[in-house]
N, C-alpha and C positions, 0 to 999 in steps of 0.2 A: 220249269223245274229242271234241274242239272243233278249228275249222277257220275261221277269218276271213280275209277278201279287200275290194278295196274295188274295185268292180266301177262304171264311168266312174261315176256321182256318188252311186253307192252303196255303202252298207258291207253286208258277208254276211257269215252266222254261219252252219255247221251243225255241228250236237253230235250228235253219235250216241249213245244211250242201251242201256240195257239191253234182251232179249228183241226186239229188229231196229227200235225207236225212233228215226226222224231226222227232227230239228225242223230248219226251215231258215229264217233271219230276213232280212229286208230292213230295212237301219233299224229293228231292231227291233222290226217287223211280221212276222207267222208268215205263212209266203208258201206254202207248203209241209211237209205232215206224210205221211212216207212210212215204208214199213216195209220193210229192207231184209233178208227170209229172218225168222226168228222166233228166233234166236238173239243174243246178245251183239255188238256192234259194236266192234272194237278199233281201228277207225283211220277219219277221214274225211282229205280233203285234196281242194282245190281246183285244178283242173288245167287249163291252157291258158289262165290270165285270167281266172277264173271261169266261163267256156265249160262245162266239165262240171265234176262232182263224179262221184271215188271212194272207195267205202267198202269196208272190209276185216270179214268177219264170221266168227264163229266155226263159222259154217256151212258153210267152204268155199271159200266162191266173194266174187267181188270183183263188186262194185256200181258199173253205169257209168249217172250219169243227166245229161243234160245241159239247159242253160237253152233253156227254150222259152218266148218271148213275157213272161211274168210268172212263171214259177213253173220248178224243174226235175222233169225227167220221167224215171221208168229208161227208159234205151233200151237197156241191154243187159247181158250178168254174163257172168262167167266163171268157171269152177271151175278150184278151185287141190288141184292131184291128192297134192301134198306135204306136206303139213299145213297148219294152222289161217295164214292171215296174217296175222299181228299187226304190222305196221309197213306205213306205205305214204312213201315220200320223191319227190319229183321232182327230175326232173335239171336243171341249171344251164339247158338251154337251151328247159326245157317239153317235150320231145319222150318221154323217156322215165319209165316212174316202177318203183322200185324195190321188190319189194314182200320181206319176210322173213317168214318161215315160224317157227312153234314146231319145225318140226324141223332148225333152223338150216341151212334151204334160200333161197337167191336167187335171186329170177327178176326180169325184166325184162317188163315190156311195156309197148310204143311206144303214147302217147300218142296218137295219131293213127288208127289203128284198130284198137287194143285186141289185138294179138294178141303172145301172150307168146315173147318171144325164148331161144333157150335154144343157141346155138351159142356158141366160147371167142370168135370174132370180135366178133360183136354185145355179148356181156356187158364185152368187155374195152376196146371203145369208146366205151362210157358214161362221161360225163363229170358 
C-alpha cells in the first residue's frame, strides 16, 4: 500500500510492505524504516496534513506514528477486536478516519486522539 502527501515544501511517500515493512520517503530520501507488528500491511494513509501516519495491519491492530522533528515515530496502536482492517479512508474534514474490516465491520476513530467510535450517533455524523 502506498500513501503520498506534500507536507509545506515537502513531498512524503510511505509504502507499506510485506511482513510489517514501512519505508517512509522525504523527497525521496528514506527518513524512516519502521516495522509496523510482523505481519502484512494493507493500508497506510496520511492524516491531519501529514501530522501522523496510519497503518492498517494484518495483525490486528492499527498503527498510529506521528512526525517528530525529522522522522515519524509510533506513538501509539490500537487493536481492532473485529477482524483483520483492510481499508483505512479519511473524512472530508481530517477529523475522523474510517477504517473497514474483512469481516465487513465499520468503525470509526477520531483522528485527534485515536479512540474508536462505535455509537449510531457518532458513526452516522461522519461526513
Amino acid at each position: 500500500s502506498i500513501a503520498c502527501i506534500k507536507r509545506s515544501d515537502d513531498f512524503m511517500v510511505a509504502v507499506g510492505c510485506e511482513l510489517g515493512a514501512l519505508l517512509i520517503r522525504r523527497n525521496w530520501d528514506i527518513i524512516t524504516t519502521h516495522y509496523a507488528g510482523n505481519d502484512n500491511i494493507t493500508d497506510v494513509k496520511f492524516i491531519k496534513d501529514g501530522e501522523s501516519l496510519m497503518v492498517a495491519s494484518v495483525d490486528n491492530n492499527i498503527y498510529i506514528m506521528k512526525y517528530m522533528e525529522t522522522a515519524y515515530e509510533l506513538c501509539y496502536f490500537a487493536a481492532i477486536e473485529s477482524g483483520v482492517p483492510i481499508s483505512l479512508d479519511v473524512s472530508k474534514n481530517g477529523e475522523s478516519v474510517l477504517i473497514a474490516t474483512d469481516k465487513r465491520k465499520l468503525l470509526i476513530m477520531d483522528a485527534n486522539n485515536y479512540e474508536l467510535n462505535f455509537t449510531y450517533q457518532e458513526v452516522s455524523s461522519i461526513q
